[in-house]
N, C-alpha and C positions, 0 to 999 in steps of 0.2 A: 230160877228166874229167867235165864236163859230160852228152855223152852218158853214159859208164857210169853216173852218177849216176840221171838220165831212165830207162836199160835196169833199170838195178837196181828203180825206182818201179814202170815197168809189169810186171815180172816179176811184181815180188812183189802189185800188184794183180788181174794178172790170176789167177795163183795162187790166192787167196783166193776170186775169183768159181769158181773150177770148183768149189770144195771146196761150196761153197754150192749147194746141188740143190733143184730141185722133185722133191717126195714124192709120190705118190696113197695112199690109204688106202681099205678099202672098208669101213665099221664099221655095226655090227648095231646099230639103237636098236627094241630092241621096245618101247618107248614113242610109237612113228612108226605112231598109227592112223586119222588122219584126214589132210585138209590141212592143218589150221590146227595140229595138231601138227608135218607136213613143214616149214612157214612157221615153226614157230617154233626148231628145230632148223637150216634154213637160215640163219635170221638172227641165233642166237645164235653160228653157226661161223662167218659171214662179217661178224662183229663183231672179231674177232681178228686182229692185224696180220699177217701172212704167211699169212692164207686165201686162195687165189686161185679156187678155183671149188668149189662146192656143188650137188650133185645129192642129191635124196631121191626115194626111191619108197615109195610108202604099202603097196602090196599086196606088197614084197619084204622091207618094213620096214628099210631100208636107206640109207644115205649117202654118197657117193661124195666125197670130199674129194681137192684140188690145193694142196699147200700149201709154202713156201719154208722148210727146216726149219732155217735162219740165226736165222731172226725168231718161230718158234714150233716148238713141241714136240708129239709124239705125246701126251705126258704132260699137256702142256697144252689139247690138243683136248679130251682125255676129262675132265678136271675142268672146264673151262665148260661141255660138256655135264650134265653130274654138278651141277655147279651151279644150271643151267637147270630140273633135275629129269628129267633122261634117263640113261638106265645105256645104256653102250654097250659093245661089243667090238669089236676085230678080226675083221675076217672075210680080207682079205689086204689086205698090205700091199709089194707086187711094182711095182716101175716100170713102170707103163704110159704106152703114148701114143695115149689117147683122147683127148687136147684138146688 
């Protein structure tokens, strides 16, 4: 009984971790026209719990985010931005594995 008990726990934990995925995003901040705009756009997204990595490019105007969508939201990336004073879009939003 014991074990089924234990099979049952890891089942169902391990279950839960598949469901939980890292996302990438690639999102448009035409507000991103220096670096210390890149700097502050990176560091307002990797302020946010389930950021896991932050790339900006100044000359594509662009932000590459890695993020654990358990612990944060699409929805919540763009209102911290939004917040920060950056308007951002989707530009794609496809699983990659760059990192």
């Amino acid at each position: 009984m014991k074990k089924f008990l234990l099979l049952t726990i890891f089942v169902f934990l391990f279950s839960a971790m598949m469901f939980a995925a890292d996302k990438n995003i690639l999102l448009k901040v035409p507000g991103i026209t220096w670096p210390g705009t890149a700097y502050r756009v990176s560091s307002t997204l990797k302020s946010l719990d389930g950021v896991e990595v932050v790339n900006t490019s100044v000359p594509q105007k662009e932000a590459y985010i890695k993020y654990d969508d358990s612990k944060v939201s699409l929805q919540q990336i763009l209102i911290a931005l939004e917040k920060a004073g950056y308007k951002a879009h989707v530009i794609n939003n496809k699983k990659w594995n760059l990192i």
